[in-house]
C-alpha positions in Angstrom: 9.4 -28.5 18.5 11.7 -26.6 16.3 13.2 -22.8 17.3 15.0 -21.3 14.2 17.0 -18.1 15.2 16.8 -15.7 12.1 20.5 -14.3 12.8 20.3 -12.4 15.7 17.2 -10.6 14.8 14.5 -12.7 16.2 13.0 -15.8 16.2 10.7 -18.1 15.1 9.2 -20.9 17.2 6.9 -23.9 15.8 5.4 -26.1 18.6 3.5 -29.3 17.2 -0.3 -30.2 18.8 1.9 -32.7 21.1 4.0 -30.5 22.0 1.1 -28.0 23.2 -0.8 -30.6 25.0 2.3 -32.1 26.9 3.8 -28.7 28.2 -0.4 -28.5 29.2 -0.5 -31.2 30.9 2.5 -31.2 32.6 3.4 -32.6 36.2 3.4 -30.1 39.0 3.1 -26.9 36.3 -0.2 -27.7 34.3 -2.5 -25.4 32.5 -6.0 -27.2 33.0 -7.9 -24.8 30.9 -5.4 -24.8 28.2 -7.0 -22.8 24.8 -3.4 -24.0 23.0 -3.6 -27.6 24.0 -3.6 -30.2 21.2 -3.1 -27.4 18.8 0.2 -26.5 16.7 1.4 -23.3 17.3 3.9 -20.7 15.7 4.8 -17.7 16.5 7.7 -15.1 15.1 9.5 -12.4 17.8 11.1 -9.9 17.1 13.0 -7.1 19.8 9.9 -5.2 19.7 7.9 -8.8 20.5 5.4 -10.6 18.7 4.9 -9.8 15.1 2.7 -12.8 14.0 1.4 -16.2 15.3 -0.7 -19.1 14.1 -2.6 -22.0 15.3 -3.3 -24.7 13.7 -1.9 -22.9 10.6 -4.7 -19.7 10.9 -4.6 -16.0 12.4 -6.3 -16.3 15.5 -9.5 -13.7 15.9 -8.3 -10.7 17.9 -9.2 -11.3 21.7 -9.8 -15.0 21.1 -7.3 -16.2 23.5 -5.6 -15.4 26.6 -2.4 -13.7 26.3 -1.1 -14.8 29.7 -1.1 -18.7 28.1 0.7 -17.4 25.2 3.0 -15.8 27.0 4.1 -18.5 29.5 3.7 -21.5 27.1 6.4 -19.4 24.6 8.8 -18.6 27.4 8.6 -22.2 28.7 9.6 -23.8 25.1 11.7 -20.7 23.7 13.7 -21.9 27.2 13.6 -25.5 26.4 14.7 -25.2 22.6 17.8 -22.9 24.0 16.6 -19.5 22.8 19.9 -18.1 23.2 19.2 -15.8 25.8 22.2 -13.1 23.4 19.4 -12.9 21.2 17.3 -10.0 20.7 14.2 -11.0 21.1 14.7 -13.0 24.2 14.0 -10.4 27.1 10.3 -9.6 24.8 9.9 -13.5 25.0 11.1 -15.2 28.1 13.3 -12.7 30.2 10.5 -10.6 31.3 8.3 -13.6 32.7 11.4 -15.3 34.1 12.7 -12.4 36.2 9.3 -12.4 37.1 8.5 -15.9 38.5 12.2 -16.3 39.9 
């Protein structure tokens, strides 16, 4: 997994098919009906939030996927790659769902 901050601005976050499938499949947090499993994913933040996303390298077809797996499985690896939590695109992409779940 690779998180490259664009200088302050936002970010960019590639996660690789095994990446996907591990955070999935995780002990004691999995996702069994995981839609991003096994699939590379990428996605670009800004403060406003999410200006674009791929998987597997295509757009994916509007309502074709659950937003809620989106949502966690980017705040789970923008935490893990250090997302500086300064950055201003951090509250759009992890804050919000961490306040919530703490």
């Amino acid at each position: 997994m690779r998180l490259v901050q664009d200088q302050g601005t936002g970010f960019t976050l590639w996660a690789s098919a095994r990446d996907t499938y591990e955070w999935a499949h995780r002990s004691g947090a999995s996702w069994p009906c995981s839609e991003l499993s096994g699939h590379r994913l990428r996605v670009d933040f800004d403060s406003n939030g999410l200006l674009d996303w791929t998987v597997d390298g295509r757009e994916p077809s509007e309502g074709s996927m659950e937003t809620d797996e989106l949502n966690a499985i980017v705040s789970d690896l923008a935490t893990e790659a250090g997302l500086d939590s300064e950055n201003v695109a951090w509250f759009v992409a992890v804050g919000q769902f961490k306040a919530a779940s703490d």
